[in-house]
N, CA, C and O atoms as CSV, one atom per row, in Angstrom:
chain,resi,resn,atom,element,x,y,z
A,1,UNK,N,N,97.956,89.927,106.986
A,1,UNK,CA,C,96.605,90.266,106.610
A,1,UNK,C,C,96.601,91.401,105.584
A,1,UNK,O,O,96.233,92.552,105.816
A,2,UNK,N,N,97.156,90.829,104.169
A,2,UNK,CA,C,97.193,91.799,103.429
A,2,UNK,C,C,96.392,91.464,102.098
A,2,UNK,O,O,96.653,90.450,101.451
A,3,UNK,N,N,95.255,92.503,101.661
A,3,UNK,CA,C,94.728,91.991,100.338
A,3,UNK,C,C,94.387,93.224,98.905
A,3,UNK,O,O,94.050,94.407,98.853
A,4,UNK,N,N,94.610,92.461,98.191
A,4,UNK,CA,C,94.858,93.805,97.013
A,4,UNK,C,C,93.330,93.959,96.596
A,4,UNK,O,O,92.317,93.260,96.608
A,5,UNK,N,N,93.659,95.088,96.266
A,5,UNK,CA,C,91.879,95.510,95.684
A,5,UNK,C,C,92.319,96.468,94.602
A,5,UNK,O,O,92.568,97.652,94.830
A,6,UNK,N,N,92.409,95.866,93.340
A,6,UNK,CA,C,92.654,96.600,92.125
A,6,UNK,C,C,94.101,97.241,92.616
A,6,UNK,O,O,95.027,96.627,93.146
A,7,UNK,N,N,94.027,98.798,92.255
A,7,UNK,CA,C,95.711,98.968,92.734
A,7,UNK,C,C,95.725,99.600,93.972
A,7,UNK,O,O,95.826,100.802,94.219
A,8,UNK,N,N,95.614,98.681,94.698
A,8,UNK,CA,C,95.473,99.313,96.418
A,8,UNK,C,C,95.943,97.933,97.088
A,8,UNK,O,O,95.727,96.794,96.675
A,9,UNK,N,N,96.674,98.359,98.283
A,9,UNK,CA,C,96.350,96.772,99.077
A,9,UNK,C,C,95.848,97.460,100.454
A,9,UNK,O,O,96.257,98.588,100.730
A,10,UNK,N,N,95.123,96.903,101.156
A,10,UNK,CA,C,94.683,96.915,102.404
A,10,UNK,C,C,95.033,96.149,103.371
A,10,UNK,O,O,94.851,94.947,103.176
A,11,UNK,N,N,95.490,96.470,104.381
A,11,UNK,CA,C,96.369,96.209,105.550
A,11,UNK,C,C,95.227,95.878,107.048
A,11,UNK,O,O,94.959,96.738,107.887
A,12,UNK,N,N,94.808,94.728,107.062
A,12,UNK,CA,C,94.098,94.917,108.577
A,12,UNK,C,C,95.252,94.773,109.510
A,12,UNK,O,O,96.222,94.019,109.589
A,13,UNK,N,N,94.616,96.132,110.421
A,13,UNK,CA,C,95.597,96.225,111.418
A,13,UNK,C,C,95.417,95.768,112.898
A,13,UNK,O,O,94.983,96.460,113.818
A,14,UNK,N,N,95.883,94.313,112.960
A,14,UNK,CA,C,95.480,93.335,113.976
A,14,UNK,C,C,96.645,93.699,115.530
A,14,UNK,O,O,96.747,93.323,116.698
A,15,UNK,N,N,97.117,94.355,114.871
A,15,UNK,CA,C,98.113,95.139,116.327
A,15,UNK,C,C,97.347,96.674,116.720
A,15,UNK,O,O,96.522,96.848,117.617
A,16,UNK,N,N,97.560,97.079,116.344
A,16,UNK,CA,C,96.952,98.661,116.358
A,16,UNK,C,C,97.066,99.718,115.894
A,16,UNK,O,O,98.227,100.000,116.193
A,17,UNK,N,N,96.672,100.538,115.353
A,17,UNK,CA,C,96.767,101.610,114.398
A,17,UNK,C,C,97.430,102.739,114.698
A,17,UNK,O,O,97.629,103.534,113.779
A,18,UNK,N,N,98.145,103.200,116.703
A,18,UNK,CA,C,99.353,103.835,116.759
A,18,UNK,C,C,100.392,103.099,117.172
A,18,UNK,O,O,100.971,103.568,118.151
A,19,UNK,N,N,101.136,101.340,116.416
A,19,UNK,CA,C,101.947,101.144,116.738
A,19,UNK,C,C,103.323,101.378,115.677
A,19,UNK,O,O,103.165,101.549,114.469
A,20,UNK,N,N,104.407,101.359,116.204
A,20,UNK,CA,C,105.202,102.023,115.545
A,20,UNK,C,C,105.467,101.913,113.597
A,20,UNK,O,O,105.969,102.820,112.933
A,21,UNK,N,N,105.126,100.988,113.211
A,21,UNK,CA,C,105.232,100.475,111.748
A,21,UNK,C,C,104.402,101.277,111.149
A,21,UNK,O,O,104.664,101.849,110.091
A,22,UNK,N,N,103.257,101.391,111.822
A,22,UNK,CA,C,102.172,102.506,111.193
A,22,UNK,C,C,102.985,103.489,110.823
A,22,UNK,O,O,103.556,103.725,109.759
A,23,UNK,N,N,102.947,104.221,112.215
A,23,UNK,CA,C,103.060,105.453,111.883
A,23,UNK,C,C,104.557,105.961,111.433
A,23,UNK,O,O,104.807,107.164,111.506
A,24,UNK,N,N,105.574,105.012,110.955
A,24,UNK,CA,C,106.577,104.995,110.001
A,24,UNK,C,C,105.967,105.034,108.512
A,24,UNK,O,O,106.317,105.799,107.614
A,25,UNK,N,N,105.111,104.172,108.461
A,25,UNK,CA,C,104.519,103.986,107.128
A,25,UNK,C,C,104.208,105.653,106.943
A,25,UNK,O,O,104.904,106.510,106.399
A,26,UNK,N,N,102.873,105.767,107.618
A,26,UNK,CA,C,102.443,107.590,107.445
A,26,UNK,C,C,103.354,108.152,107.684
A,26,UNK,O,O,103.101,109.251,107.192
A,27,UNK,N,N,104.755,108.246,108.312
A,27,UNK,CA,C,105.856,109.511,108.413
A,27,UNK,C,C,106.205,109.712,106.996
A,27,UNK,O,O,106.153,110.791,106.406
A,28,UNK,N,N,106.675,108.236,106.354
A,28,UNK,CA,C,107.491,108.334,105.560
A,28,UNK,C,C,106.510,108.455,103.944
A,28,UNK,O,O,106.945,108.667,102.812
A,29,UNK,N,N,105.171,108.242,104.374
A,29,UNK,CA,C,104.188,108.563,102.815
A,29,UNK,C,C,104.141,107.436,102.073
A,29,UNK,O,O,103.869,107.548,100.877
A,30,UNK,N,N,104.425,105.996,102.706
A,30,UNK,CA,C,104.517,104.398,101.406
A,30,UNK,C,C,105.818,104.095,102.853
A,30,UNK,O,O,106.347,104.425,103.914
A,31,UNK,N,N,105.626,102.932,101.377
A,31,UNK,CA,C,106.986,101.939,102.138
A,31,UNK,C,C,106.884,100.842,100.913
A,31,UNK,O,O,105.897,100.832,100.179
A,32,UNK,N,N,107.919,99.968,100.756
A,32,UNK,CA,C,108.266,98.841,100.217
A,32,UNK,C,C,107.424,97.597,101.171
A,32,UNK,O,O,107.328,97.304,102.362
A,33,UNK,N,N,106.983,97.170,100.065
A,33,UNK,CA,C,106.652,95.357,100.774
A,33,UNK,C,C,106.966,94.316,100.036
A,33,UNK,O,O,106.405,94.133,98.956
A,34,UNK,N,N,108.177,93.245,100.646
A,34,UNK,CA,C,108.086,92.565,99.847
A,34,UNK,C,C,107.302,91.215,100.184
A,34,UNK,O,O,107.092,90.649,101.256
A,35,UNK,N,N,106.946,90.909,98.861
A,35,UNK,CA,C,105.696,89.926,99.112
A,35,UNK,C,C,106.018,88.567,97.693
A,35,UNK,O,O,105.995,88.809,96.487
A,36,UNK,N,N,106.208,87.622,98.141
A,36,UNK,CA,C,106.250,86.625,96.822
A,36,UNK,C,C,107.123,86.840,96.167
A,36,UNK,O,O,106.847,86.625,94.986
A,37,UNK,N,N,108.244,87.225,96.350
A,37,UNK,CA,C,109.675,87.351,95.708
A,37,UNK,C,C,109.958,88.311,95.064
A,37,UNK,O,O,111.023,88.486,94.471
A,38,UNK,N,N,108.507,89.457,95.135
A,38,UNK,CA,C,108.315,90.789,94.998
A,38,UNK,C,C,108.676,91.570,95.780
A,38,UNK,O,O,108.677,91.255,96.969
A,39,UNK,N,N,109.231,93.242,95.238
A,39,UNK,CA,C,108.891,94.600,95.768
A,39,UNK,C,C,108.328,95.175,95.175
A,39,UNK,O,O,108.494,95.597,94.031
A,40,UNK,N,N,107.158,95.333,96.254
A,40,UNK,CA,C,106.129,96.460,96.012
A,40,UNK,C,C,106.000,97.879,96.341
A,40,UNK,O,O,105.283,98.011,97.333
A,41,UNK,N,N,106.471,99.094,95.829
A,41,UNK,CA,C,106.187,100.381,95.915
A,41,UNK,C,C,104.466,100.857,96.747
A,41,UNK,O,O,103.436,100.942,96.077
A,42,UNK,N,N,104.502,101.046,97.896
A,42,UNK,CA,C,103.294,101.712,98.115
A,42,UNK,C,C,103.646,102.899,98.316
A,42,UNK,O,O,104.736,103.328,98.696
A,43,UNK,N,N,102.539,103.534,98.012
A,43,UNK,CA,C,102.551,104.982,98.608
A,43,UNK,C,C,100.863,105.606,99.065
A,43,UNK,O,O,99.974,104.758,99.132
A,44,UNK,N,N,100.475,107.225,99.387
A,44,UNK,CA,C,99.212,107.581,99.588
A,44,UNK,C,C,98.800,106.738,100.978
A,44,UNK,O,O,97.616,106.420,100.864
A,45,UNK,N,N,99.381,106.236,102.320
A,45,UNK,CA,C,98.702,105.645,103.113
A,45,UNK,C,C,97.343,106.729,103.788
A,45,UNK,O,O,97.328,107.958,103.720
A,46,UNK,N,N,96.314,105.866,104.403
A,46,UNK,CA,C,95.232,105.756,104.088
A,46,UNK,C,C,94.978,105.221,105.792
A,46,UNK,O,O,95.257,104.031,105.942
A,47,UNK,N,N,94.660,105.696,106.628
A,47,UNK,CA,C,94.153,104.673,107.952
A,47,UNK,C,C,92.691,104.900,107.579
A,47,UNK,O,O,92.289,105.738,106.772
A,48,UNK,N,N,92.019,104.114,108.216
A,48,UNK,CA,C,90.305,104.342,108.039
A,48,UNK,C,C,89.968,102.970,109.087
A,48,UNK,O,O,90.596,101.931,109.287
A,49,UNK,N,N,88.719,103.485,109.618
A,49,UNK,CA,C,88.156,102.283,110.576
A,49,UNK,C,C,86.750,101.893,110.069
A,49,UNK,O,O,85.961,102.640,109.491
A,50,UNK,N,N,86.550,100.414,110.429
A,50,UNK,CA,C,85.183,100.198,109.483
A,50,UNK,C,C,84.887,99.069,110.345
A,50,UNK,O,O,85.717,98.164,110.420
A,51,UNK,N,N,84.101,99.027,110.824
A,51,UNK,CA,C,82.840,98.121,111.666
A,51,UNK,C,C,82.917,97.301,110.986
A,51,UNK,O,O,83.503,96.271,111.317
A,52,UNK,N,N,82.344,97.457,109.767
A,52,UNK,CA,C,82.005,96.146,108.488
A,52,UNK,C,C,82.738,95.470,108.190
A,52,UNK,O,O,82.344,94.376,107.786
A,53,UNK,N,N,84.221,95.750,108.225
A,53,UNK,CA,C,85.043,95.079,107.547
A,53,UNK,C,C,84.847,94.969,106.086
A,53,UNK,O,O,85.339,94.047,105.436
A,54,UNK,N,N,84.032,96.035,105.502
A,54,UNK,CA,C,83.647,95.745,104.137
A,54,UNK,C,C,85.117,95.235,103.191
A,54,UNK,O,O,84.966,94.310,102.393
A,55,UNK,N,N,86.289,95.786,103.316
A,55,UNK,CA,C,87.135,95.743,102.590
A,55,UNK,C,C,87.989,94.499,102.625
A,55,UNK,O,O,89.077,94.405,102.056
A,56,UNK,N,N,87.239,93.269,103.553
A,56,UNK,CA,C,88.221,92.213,103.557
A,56,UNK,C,C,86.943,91.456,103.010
A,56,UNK,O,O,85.758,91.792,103.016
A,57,UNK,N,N,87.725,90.062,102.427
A,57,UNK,CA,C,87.241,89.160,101.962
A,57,UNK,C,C,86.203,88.328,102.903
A,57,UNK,O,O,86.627,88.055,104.026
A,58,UNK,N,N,84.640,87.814,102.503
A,58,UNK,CA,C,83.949,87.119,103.813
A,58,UNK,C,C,84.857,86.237,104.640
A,58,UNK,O,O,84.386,86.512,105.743
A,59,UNK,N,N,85.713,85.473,104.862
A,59,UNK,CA,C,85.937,84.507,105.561
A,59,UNK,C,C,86.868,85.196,105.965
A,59,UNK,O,O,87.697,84.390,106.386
A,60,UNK,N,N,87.355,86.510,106.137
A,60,UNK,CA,C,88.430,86.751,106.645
A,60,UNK,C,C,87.352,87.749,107.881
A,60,UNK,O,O,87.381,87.685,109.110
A,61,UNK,N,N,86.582,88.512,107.096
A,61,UNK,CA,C,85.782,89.289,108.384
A,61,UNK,C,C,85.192,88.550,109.770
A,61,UNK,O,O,85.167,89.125,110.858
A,62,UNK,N,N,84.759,87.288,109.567
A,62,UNK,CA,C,84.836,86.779,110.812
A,62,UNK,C,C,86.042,86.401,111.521
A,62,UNK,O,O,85.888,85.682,112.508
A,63,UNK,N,N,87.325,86.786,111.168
A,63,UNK,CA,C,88.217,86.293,112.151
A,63,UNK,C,C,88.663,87.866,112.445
A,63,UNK,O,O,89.358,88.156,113.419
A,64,UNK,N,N,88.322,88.561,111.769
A,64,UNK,CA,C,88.560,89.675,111.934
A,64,UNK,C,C,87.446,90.369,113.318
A,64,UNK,O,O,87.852,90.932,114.335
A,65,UNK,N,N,86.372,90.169,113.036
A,65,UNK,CA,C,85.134,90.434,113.900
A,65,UNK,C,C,85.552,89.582,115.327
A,65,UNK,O,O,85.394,90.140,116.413
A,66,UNK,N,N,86.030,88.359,115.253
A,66,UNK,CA,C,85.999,88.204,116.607
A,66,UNK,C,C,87.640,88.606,117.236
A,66,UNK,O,O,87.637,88.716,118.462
A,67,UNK,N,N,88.905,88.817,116.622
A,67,UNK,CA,C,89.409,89.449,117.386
A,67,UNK,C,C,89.573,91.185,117.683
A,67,UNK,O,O,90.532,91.793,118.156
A,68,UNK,N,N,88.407,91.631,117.265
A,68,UNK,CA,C,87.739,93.120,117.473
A,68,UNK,C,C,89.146,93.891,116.625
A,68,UNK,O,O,89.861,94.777,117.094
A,69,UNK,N,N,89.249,93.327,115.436
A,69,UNK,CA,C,90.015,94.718,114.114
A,69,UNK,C,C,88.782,94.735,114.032
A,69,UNK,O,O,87.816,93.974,114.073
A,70,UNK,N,N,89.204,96.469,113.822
A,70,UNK,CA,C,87.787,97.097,112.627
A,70,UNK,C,C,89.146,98.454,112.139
A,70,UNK,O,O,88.644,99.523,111.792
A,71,UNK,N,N,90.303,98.411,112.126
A,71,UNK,CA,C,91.272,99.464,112.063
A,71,UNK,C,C,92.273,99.202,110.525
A,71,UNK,O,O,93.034,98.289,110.847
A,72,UNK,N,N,92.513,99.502,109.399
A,72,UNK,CA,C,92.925,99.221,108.610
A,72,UNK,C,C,93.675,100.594,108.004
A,72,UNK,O,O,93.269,101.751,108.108
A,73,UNK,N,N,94.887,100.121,107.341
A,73,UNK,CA,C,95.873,100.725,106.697
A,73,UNK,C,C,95.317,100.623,104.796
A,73,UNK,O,O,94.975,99.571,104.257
A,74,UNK,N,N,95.361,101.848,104.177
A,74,UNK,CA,C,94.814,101.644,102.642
A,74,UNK,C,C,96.183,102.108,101.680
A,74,UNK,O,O,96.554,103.250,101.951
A,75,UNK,N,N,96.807,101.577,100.855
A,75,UNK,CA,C,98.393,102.089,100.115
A,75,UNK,C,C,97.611,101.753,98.810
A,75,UNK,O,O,96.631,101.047,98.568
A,76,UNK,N,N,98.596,102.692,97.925
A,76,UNK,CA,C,98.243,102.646,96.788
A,76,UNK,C,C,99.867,102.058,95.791
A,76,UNK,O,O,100.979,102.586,95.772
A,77,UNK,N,N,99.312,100.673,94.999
A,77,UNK,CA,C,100.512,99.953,94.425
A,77,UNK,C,C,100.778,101.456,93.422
A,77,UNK,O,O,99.915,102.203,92.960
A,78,UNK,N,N,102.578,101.574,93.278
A,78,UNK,CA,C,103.241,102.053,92.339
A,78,UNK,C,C,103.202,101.389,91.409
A,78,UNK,O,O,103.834,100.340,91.283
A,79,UNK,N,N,102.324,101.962,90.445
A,79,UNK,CA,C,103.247,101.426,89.125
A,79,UNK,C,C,104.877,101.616,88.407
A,79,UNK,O,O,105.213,102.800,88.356
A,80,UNK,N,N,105.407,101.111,88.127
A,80,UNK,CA,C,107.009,101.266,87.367
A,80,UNK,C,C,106.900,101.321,85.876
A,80,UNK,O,O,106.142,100.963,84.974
A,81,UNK,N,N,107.910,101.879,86.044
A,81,UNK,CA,C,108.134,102.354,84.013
A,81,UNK,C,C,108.573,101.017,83.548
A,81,UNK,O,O,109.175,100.488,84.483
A,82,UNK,N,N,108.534,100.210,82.475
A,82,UNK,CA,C,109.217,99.243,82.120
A,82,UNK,C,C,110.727,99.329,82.032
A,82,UNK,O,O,111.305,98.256,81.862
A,83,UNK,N,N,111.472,100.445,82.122
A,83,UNK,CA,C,113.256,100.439,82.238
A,83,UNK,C,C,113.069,100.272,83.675
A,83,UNK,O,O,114.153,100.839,83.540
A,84,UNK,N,N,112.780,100.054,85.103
A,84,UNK,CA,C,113.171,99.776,85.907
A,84,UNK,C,C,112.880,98.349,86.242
A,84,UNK,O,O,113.332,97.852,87.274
């Protein structure tokens, strides 16, 4: 449950927001994700809770709404220099 929003991705957190991956993510300030044959640099994590689910896409907030997430992780994509 991961979706980009300009240079951010947002993480609904369908386990829970003190389980251990989290709060590795926040120890360590980012983490790598790889995604689509990509690595992605995050960094700046971000927990925030939102009723609305404003930050997910409509058809995802109702699956979101009925298994009661409202808890989300916010990273900010690294950009890279073109020599790496």
């Amino acid at each position: 449950m991961v979706f980009r929003r300009e240079a951010r991705l947002v993480i609904a957190l369908t386990y829970r927001r003190d389980s251990e991956w989290v709060q590795n993510v926040l120890a360590a300030h980012g983490c790598d994700l790889d995604t689509r044959g990509h690595v992605l640099r995050l960094s700046h994590p971000r927990l925030f809770h939102d009723e609305n689910r404003d930050e997910m896409p409509g058809f995802v907030r109702f699956f979101l709404r009925f298994l009661n997430v409202s808890d989300f992780l916010e990273l900010t994509v690294e950009t890279r220099s073109a020599s790496q």
